[in-house]
C-alpha positions in Angstrom: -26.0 -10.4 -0.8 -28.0 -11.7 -3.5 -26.8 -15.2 -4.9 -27.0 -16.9 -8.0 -28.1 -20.9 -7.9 -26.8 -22.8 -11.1 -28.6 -26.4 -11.5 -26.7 -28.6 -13.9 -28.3 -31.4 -16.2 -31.3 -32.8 -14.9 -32.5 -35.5 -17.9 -35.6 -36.9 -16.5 -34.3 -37.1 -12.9 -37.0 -36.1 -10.3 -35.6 -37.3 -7.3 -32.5 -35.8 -7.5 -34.0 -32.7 -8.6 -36.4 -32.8 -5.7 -33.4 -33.8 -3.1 -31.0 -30.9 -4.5 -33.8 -28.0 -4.1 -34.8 -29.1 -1.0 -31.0 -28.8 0.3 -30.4 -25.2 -0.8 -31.5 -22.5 1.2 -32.9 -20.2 -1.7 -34.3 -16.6 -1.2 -37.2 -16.3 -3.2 -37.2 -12.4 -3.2 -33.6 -11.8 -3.6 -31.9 -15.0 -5.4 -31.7 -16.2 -9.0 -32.2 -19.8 -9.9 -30.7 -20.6 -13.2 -31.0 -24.2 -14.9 -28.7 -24.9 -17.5 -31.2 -27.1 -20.1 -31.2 -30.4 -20.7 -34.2 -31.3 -18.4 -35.3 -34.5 -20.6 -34.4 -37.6 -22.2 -32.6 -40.6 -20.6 -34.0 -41.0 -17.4 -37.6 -42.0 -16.8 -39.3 -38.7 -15.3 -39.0 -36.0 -17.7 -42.8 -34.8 -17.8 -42.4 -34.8 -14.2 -39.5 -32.5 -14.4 -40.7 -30.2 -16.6 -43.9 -29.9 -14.2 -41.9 -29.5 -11.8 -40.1 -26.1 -13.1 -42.9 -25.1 -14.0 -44.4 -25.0 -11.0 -41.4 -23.7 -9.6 -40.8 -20.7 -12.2 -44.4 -19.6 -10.6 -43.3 -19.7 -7.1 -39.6 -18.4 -7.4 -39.6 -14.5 -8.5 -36.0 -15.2 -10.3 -36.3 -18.0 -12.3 -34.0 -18.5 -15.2 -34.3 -22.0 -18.0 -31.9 -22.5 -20.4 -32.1 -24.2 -23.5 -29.8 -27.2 -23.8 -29.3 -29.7 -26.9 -32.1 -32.1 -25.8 -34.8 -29.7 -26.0 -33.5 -28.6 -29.1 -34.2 -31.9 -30.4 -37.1 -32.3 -28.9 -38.4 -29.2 -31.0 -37.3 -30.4 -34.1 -38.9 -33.9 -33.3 -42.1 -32.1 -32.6 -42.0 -30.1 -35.9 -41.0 -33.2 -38.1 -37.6 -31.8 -39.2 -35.7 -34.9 -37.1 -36.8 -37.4 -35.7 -34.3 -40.3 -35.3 -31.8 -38.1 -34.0 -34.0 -37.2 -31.2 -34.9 -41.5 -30.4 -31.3 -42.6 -30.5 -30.5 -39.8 -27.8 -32.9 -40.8 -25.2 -36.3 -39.6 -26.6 -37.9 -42.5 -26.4 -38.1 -41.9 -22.8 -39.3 -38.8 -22.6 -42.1 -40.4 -25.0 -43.0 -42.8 -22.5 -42.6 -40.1 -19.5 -45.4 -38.3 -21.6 -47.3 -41.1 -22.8 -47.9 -42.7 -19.4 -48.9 -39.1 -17.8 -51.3 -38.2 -20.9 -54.3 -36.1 -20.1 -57.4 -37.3 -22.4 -58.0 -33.4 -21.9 -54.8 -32.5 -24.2 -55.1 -33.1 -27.9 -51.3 -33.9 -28.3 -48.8 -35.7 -26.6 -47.0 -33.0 -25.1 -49.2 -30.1 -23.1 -49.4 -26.8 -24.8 -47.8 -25.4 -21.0 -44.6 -27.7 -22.0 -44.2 -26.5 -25.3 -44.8 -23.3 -24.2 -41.8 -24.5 -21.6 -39.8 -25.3 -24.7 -40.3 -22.8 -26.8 -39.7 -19.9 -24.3 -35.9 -21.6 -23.0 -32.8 -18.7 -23.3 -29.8 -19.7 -25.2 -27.9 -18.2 -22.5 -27.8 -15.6 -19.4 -25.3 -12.6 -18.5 -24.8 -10.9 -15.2 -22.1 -8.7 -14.1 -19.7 -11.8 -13.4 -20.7 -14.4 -15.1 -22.3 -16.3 -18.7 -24.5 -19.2 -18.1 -24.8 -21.3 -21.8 -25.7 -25.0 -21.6 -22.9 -26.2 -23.5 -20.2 -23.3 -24.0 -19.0 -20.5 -26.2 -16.7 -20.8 -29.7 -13.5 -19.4 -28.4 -12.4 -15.6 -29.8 -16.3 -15.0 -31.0 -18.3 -12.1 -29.5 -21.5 -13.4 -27.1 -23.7 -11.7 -29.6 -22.4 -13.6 -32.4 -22.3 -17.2 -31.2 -24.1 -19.5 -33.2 -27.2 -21.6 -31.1 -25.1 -24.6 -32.7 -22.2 -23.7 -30.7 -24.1 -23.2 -27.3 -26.1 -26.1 -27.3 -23.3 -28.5 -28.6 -19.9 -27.6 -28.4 -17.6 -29.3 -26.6 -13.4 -29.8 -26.7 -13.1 -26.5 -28.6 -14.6 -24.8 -25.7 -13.7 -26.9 -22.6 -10.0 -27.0 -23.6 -9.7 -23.5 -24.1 -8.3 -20.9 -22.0 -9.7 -18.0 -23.8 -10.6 -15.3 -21.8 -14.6 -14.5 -22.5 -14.5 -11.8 -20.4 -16.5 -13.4 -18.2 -16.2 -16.8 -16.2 -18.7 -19.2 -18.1 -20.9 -21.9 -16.2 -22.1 -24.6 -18.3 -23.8 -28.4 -18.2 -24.2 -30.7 -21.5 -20.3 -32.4 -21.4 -20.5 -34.4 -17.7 -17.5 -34.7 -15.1 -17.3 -37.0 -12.3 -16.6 -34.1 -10.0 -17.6 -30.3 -11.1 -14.9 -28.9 -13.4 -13.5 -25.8 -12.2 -10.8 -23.2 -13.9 -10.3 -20.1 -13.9 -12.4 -18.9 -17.2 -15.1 -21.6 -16.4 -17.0 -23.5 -14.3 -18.2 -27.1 -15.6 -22.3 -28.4 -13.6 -23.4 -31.8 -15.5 -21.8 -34.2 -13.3 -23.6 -37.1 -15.1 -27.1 -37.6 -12.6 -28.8 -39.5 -15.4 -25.6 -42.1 -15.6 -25.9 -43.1 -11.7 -23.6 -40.2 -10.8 -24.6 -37.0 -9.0 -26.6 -33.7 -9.4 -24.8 -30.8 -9.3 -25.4 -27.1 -8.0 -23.0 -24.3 -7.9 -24.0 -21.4 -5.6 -22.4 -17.7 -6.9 -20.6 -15.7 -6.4 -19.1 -18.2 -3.3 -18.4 -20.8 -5.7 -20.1 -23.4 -3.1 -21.3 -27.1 -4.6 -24.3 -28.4 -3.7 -24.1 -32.0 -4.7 -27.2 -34.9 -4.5 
């Protein structure tokens, strides 16, 4: 049976990252790996993250990266549209992540490869069962008209919602203590960056994988 691995929000955490992949038992050739964004910011490793899934995305056949709301400001910190929004949310470590790995080979801050990372992130992912988003859908609103807004941000509009989307949702971005589970969704950030634990859910079992 082929299996579906969702990772929750990482946020500059390679040693939980590390310590959750190595305790899932993942067919490369028949299971799909989706992470649900927010890979940077807060915690102190987020190059290393990034280079990390990257590496990974060319080992594993079925890899699938959201975008979450941190890369999305990262991209607009990039391009000059915002900037302090991106440094009072945790930027400033993904700053130093990059600054202290810099290659004198690269002519910016960031490797082309990451922004290339960045810029190539899904707003969200369908199968037969389920919709993976990073934060959520806008309750009685089609998939193909949700706003990016909406999926990289929303929260208590979504989360307290029983609408039925016709599909169970998994999401990260709004973090439990313990992985929120109903029966139109399936909550993964379970706060890794703020001393709690990373989360994995493995479909169609429902099964938690928790480091």
């Amino acid at each position: 049976m082929e299996r579906t691995f969702a990772v929750g929000d990482i946020h500059g955490c390679l040693d939980k990252l590390t310590c959750l992949m190595d305790t899932i038992d993942v067919d490369p050739k028949r299971d799909t790996l989706v992470f649900m964004g927010d890979y940077i910011d807060r915690g102190t490793q987020s190059k290393e993250v990034v280079d990390y899934l990257i590496d990974l995305a060319r080992r594993q056949r079925r890899v699938i990266f959201l975008k979450g709301n941190h890369e999305r400001m990262l991209q607009r910190y990039l391009s000059g549209t915002s900037m302090f929004h991106f440094l009072v949310n945790g930027g400033q470590a993904t700053l130093d992540s990059y600054l202290k790995n810099q290659s004198h080979a690269e002519d910016s801050l960031i490797p082309t490869t990451h922004r290339d990372f960045f810029d190539n992130l899904r707003l969200y992912y369908e199968t037969e069962q389920y919709i993976f988003v990073h934060a959520g859908l806008k309750p009685n609103v089609p998939l193909e008209e949700q706003s990016e807004w909406d999926m990289l941000w929303i929260r208590d509009e979504f989360i307290y919602s029983d609408f039925d989307f016709g599909k169970r949702v998994i999401f990260g971005h709004t973090p439990f203590r313990e992985p929120l589970i109903l029966d139109n969704k399936i909550g993964i950030d379970t706060g890794a960056v703020y001393g709690n634990r990373l989360t994995c859910v493995e479909l169609p079992d429902v099964v938690f994988h928790i480091v």
